[in-house]
PyMOL Python script that loads the backbone (N, CA, C, O; Angstrom):
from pymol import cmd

cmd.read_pdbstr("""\
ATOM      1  N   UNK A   1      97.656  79.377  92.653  1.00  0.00           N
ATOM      2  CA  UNK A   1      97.962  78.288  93.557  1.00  0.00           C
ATOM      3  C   UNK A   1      99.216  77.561  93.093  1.00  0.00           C
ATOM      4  O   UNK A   1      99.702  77.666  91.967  1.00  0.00           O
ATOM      5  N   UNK A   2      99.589  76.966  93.883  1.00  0.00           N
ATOM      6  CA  UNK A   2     101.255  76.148  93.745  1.00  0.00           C
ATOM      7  C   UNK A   2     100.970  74.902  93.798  1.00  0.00           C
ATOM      8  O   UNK A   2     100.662  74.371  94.865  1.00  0.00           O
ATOM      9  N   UNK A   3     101.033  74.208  92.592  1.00  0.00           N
ATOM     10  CA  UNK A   3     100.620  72.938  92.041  1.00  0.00           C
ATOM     11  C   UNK A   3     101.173  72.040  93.130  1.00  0.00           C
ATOM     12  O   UNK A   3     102.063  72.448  93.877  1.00  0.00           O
ATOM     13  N   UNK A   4     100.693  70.902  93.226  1.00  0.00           N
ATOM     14  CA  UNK A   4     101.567  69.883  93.616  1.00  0.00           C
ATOM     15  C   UNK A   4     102.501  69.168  93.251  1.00  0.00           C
ATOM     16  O   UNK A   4     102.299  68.715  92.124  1.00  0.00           O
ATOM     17  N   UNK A   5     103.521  68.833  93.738  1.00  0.00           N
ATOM     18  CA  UNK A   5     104.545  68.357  92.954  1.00  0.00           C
ATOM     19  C   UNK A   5     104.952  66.475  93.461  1.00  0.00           C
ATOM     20  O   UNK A   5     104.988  66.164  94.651  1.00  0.00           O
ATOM     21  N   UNK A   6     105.129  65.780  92.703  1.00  0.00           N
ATOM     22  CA  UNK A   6     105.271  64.386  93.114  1.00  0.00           C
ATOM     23  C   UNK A   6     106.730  64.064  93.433  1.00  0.00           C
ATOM     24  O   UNK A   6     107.502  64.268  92.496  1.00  0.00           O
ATOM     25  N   UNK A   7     107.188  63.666  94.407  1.00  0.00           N
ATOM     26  CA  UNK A   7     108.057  63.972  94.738  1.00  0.00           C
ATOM     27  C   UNK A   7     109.051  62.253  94.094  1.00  0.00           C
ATOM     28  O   UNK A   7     110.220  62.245  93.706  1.00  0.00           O
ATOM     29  N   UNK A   8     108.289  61.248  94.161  1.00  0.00           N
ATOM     30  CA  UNK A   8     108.591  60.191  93.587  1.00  0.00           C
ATOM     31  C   UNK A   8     109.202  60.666  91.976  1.00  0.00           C
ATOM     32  O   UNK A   8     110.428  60.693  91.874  1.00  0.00           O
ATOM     33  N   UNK A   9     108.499  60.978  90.928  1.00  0.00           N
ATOM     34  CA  UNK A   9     108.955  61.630  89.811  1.00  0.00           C
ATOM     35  C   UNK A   9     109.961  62.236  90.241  1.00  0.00           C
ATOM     36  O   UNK A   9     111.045  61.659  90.329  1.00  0.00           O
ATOM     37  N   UNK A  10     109.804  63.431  90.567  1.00  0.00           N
ATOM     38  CA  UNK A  10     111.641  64.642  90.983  1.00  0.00           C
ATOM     39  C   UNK A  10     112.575  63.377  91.033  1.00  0.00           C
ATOM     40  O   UNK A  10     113.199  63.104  90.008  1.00  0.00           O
ATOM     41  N   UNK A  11     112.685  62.771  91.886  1.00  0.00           N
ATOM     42  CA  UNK A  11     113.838  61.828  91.925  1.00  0.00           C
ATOM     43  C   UNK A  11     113.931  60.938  91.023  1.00  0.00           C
ATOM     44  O   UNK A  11     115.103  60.649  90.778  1.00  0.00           O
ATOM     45  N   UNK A  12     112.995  60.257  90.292  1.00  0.00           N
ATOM     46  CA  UNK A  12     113.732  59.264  89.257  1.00  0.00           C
ATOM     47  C   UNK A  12     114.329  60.406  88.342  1.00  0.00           C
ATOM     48  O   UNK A  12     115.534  60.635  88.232  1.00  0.00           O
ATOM     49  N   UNK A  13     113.229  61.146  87.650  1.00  0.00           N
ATOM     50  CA  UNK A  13     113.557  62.181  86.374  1.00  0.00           C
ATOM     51  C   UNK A  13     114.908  62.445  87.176  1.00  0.00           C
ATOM     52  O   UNK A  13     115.859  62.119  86.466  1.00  0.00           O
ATOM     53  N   UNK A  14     115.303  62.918  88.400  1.00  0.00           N
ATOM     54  CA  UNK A  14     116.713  63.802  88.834  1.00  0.00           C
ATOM     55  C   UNK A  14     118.254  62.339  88.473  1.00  0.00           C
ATOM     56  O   UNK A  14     119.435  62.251  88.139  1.00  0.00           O
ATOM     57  N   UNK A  15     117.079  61.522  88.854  1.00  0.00           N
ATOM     58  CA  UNK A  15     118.707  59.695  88.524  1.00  0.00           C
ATOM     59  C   UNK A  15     118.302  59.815  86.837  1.00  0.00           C
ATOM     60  O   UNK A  15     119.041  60.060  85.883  1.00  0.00           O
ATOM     61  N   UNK A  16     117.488  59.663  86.862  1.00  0.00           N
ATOM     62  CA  UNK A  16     117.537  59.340  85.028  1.00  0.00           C
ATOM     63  C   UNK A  16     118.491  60.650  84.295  1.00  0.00           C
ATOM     64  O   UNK A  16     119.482  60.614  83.567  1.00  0.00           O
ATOM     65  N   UNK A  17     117.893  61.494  84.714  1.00  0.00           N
ATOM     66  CA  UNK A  17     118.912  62.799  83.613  1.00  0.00           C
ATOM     67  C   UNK A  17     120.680  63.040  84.555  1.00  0.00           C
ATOM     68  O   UNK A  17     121.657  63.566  84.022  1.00  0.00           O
ATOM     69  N   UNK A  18     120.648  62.533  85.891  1.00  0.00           N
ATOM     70  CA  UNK A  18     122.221  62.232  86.144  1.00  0.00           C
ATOM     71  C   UNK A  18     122.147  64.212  86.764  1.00  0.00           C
ATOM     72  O   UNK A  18     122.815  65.210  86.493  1.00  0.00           O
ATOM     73  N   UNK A  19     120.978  63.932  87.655  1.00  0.00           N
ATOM     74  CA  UNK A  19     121.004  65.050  88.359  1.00  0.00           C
ATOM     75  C   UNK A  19     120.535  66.656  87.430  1.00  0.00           C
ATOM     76  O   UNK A  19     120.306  67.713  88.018  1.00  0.00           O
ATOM     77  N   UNK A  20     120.497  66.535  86.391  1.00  0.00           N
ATOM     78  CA  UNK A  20     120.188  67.513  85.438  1.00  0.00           C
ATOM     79  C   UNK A  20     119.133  68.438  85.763  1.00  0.00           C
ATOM     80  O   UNK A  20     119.166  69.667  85.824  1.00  0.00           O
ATOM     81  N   UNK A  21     117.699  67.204  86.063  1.00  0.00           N
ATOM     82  CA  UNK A  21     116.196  67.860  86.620  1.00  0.00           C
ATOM     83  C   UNK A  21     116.420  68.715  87.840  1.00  0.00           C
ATOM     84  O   UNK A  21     115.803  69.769  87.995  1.00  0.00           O
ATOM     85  N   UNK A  22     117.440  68.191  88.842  1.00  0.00           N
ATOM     86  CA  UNK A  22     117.674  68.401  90.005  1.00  0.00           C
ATOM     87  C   UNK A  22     117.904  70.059  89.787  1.00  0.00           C
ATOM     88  O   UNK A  22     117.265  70.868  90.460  1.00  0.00           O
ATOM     89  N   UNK A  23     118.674  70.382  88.993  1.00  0.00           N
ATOM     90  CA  UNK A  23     118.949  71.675  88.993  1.00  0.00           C
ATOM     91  C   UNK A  23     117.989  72.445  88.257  1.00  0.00           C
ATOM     92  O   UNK A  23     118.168  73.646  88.460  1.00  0.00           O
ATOM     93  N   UNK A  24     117.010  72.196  87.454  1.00  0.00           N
ATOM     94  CA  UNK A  24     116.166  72.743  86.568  1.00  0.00           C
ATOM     95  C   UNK A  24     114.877  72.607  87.522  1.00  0.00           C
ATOM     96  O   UNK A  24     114.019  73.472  87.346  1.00  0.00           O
ATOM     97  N   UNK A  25     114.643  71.703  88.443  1.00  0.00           N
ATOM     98  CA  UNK A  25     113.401  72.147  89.553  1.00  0.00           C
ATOM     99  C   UNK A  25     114.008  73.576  90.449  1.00  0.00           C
ATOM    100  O   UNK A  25     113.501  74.679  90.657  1.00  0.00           O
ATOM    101  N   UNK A  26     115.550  72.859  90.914  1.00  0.00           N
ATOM    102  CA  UNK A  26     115.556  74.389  92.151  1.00  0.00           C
ATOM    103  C   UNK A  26     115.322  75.557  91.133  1.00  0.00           C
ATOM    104  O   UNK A  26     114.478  76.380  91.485  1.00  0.00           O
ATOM    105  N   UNK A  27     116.051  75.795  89.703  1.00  0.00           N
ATOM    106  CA  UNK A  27     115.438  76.994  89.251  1.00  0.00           C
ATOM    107  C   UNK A  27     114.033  77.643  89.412  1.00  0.00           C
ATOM    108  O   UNK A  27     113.669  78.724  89.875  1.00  0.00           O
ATOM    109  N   UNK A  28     113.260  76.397  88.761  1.00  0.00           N
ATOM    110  CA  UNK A  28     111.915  76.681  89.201  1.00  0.00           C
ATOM    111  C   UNK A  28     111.652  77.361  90.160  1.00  0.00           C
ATOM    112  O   UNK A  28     111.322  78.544  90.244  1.00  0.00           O
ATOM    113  N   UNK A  29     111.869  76.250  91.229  1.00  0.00           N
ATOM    114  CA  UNK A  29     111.201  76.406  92.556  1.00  0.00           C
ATOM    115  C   UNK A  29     111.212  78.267  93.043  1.00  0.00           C
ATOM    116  O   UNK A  29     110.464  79.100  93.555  1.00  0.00           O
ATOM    117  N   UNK A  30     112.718  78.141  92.419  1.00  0.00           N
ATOM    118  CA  UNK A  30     112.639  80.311  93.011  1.00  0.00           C
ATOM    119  C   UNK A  30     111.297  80.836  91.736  1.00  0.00           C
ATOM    120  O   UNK A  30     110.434  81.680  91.975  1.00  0.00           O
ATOM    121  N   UNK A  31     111.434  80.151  90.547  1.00  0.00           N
ATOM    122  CA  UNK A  31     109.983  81.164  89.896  1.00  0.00           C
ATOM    123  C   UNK A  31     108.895  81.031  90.838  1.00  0.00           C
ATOM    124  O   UNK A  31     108.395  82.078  91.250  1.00  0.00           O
ATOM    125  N   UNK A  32     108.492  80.052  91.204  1.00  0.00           N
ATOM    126  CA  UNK A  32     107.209  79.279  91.835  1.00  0.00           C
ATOM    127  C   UNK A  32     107.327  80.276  93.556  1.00  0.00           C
ATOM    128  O   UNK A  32     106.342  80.795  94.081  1.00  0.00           O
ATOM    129  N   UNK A  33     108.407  80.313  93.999  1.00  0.00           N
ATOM    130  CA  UNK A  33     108.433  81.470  95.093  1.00  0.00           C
ATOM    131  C   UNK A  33     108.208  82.687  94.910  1.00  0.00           C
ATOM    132  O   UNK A  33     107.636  83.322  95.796  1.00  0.00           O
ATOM    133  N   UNK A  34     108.510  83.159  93.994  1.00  0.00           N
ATOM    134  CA  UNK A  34     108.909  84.695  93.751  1.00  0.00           C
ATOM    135  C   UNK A  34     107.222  85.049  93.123  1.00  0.00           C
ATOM    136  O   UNK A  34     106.805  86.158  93.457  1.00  0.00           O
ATOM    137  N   UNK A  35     106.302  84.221  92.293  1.00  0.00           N
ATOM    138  CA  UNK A  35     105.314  84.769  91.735  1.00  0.00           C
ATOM    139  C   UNK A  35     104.035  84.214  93.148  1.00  0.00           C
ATOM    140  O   UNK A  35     102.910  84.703  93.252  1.00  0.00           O
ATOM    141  N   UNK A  36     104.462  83.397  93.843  1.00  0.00           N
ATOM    142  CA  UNK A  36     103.301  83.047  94.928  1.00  0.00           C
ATOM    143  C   UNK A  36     103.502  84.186  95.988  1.00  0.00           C
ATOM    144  O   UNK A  36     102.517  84.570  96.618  1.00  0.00           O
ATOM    145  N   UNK A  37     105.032  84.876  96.263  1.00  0.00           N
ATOM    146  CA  UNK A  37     105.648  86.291  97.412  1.00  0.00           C
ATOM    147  C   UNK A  37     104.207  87.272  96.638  1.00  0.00           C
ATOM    148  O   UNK A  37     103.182  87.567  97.252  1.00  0.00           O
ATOM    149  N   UNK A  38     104.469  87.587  95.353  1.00  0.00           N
ATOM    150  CA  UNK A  38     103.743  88.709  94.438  1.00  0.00           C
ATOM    151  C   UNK A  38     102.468  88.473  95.252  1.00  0.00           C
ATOM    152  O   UNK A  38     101.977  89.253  96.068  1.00  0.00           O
ATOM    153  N   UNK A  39     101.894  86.944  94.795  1.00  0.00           N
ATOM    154  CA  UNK A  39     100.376  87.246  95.154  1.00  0.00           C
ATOM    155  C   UNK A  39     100.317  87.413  96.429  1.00  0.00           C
ATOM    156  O   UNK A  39      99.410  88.116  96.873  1.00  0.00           O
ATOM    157  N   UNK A  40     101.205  86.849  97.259  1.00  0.00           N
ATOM    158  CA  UNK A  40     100.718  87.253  98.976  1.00  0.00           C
ATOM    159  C   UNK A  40     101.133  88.929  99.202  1.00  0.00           C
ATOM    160  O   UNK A  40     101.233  89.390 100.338  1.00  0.00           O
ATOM    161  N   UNK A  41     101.349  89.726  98.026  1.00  0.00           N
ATOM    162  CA  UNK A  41     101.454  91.287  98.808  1.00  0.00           C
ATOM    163  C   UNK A  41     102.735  91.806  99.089  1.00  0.00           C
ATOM    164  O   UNK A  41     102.926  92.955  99.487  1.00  0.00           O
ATOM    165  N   UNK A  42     104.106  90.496  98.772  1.00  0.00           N
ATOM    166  CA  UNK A  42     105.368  90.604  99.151  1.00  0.00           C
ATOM    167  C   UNK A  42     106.163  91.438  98.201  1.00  0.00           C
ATOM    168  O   UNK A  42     106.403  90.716  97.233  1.00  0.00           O
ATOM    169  N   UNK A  43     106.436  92.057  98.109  1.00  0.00           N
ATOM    170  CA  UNK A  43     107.487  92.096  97.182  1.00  0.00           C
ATOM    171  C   UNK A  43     108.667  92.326  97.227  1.00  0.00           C
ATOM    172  O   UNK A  43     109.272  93.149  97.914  1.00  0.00           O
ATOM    173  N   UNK A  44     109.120  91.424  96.309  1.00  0.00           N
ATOM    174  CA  UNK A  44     110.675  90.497  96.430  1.00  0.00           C
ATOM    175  C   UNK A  44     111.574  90.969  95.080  1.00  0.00           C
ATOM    176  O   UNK A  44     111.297  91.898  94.322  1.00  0.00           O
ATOM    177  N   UNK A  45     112.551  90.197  95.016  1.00  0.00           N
ATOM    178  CA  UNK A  45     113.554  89.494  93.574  1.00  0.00           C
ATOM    179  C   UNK A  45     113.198  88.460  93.811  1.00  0.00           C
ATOM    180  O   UNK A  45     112.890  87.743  94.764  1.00  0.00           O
ATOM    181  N   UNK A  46     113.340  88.467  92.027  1.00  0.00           N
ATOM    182  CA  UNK A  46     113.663  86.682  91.758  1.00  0.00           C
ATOM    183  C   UNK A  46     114.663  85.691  91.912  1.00  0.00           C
ATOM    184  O   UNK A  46     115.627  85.686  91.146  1.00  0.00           O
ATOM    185  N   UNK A  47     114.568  85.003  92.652  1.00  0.00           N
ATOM    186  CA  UNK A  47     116.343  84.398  93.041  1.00  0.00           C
ATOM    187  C   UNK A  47     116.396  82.964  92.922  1.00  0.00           C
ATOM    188  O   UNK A  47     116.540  82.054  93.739  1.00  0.00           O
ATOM    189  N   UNK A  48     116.196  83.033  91.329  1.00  0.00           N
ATOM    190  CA  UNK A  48     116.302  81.376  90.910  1.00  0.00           C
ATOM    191  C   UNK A  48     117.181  81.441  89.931  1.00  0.00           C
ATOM    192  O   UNK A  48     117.062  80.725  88.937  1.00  0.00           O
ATOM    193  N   UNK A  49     118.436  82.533  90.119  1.00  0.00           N
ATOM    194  CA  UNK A  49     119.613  82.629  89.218  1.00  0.00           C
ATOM    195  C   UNK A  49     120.476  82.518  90.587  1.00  0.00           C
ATOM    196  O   UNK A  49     121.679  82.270  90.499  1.00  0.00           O
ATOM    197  N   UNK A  50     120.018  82.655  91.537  1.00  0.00           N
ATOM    198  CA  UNK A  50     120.774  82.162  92.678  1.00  0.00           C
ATOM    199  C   UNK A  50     120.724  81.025  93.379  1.00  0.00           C
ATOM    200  O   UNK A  50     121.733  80.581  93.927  1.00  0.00           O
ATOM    201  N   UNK A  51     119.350  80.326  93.455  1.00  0.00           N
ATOM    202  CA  UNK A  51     119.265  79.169  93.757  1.00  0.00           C
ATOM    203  C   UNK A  51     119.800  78.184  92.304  1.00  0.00           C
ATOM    204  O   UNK A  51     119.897  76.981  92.546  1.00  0.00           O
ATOM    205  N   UNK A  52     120.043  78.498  91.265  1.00  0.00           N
ATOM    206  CA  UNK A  52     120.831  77.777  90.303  1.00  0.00           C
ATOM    207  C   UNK A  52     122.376  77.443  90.567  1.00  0.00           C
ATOM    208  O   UNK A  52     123.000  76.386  90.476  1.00  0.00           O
ATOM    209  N   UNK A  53     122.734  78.660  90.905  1.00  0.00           N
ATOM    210  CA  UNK A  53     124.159  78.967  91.021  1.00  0.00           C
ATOM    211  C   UNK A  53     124.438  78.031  92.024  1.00  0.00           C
ATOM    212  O   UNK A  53     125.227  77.095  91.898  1.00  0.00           O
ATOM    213  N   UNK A  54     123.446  78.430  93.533  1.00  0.00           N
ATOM    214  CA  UNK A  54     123.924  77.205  94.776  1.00  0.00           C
ATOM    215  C   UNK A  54     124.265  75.938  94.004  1.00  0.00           C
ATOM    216  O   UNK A  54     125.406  75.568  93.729  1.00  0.00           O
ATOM    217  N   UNK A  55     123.067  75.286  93.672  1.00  0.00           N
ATOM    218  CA  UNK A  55     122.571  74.230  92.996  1.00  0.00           C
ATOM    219  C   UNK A  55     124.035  73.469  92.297  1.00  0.00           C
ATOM    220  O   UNK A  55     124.412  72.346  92.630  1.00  0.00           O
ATOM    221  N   UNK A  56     124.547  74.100  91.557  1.00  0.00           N
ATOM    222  CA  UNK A  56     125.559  74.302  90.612  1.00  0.00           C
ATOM    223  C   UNK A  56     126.686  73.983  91.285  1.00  0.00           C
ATOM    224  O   UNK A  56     127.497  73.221  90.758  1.00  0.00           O
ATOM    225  N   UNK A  57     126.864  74.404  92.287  1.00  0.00           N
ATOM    226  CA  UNK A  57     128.435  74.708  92.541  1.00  0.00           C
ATOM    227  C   UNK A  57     128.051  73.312  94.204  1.00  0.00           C
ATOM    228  O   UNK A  57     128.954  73.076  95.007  1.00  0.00           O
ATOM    229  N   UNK A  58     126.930  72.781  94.310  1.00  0.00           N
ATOM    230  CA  UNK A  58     127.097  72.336  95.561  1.00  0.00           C
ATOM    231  C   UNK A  58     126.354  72.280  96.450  1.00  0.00           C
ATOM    232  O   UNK A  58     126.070  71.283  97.113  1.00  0.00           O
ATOM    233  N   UNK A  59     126.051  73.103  96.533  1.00  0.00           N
ATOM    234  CA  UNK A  59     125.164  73.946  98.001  1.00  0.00           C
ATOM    235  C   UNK A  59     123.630  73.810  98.101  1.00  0.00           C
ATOM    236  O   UNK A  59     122.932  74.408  98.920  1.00  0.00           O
ATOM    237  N   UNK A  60     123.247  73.044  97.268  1.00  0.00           N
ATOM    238  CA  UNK A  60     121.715  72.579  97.205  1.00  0.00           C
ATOM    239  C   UNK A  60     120.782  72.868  98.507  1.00  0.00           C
ATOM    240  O   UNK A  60     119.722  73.481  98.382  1.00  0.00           O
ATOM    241  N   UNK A  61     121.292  72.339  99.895  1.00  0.00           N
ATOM    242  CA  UNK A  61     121.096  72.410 101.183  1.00  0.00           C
ATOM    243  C   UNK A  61     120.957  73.851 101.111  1.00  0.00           C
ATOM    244  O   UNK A  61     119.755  74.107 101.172  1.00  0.00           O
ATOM    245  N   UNK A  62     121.756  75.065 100.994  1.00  0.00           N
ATOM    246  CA  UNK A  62     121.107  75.985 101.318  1.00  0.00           C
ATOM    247  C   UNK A  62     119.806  76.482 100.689  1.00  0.00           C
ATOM    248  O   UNK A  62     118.995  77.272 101.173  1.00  0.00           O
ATOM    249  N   UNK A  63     119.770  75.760  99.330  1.00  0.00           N
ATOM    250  CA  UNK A  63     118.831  76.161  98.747  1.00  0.00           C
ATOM    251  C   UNK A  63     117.289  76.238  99.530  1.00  0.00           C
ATOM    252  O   UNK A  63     116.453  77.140  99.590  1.00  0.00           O
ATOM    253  N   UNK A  64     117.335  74.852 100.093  1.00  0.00           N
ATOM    254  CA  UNK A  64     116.097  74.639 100.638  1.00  0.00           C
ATOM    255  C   UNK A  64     116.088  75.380 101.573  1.00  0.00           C
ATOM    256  O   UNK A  64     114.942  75.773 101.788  1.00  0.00           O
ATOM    257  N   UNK A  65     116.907  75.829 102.341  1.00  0.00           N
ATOM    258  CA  UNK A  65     117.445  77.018 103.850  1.00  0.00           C
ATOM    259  C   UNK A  65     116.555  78.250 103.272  1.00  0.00           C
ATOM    260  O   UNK A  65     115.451  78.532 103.738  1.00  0.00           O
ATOM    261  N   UNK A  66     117.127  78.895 102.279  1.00  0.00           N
ATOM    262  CA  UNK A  66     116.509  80.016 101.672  1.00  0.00           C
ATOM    263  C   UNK A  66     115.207  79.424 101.231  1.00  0.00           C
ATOM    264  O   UNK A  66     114.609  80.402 101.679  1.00  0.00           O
ATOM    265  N   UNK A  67     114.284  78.722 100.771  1.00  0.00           N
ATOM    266  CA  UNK A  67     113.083  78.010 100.644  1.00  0.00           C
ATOM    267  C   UNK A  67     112.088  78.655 101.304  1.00  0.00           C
ATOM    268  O   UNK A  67     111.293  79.575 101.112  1.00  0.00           O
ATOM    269  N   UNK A  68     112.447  77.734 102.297  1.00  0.00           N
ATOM    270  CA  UNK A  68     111.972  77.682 103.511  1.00  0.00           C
ATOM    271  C   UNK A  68     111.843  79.011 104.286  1.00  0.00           C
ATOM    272  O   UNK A  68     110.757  79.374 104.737  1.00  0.00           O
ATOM    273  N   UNK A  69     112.546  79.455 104.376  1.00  0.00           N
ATOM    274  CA  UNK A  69     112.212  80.762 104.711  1.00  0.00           C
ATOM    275  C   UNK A  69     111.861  81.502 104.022  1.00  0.00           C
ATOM    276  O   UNK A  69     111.604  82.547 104.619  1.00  0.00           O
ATOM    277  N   UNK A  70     111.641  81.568 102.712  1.00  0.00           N
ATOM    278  CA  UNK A  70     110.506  82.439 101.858  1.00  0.00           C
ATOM    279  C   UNK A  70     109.343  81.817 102.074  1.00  0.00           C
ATOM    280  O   UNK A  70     108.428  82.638 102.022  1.00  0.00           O
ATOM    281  N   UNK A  71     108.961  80.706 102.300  1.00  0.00           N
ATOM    282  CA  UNK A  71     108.118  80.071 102.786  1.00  0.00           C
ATOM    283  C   UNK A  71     107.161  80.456 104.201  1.00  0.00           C
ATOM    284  O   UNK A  71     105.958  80.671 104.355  1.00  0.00           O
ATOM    285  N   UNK A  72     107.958  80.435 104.830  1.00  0.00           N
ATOM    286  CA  UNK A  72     107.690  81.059 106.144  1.00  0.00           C
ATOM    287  C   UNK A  72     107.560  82.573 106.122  1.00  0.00           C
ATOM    288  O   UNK A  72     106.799  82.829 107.054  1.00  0.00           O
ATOM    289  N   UNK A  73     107.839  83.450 105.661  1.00  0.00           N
ATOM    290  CA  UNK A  73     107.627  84.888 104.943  1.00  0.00           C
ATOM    291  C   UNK A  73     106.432  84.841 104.510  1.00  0.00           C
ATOM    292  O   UNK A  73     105.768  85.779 104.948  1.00  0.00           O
ATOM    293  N   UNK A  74     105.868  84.149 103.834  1.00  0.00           N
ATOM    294  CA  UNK A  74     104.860  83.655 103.166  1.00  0.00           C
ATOM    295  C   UNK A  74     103.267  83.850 103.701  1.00  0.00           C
ATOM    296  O   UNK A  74     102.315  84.588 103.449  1.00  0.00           O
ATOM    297  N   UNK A  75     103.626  82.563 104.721  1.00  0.00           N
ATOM    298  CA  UNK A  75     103.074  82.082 106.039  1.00  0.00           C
ATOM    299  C   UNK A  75     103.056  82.980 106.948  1.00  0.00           C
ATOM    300  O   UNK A  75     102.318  82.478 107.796  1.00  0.00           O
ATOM    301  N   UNK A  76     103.444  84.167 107.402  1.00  0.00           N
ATOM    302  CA  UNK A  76     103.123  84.276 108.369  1.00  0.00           C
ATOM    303  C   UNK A  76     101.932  86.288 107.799  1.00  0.00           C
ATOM    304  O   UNK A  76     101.471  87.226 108.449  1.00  0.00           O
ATOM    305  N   UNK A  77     101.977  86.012 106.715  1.00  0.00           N
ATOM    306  CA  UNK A  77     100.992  87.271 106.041  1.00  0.00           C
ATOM    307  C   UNK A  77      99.517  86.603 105.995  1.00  0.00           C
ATOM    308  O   UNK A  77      98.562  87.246 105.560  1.00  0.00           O
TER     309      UNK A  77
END
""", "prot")
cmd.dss("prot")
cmd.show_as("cartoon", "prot")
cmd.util.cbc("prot")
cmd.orient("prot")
């Protein structure tokens, strides 16, 4: 199961470390996709060296784009 996450925390921890967490959750978030794809039967890559990279350079917004639609991939098995 895919813990819950507090979304109040993400954002201070993301102002307190000066955006730092910010990029060390989206990493996550692709582990936390890629091993929940496994258990639904999917099989994928891991692309939380890509959601870093977005992350990194800017592009955060797509991150959640690609999310979301692993999400919905997800959802509809």
């Amino acid at each position: 199961m895919i813990k819950e996450k507090n979304i109040a925390v993400c954002v201070i921890l993301s102002i307190v470390t000066f955006g730092i967490y910010y990029i060390y959750w989206n990493y996550k978030i692709g582990k936390v996709m890629y091993e929940a794809k496994l258990k639904s039967g999917i099989q994928s890559n891991n692309y939380s060296v890509i959601y870093l990279i977005l992350t990194i350079t800017g592009l955060g917004i797509v991150n959640y784009c690609l999310i979301q639609n692993e999400l919905n991939k997800i959802a509809t098995i």
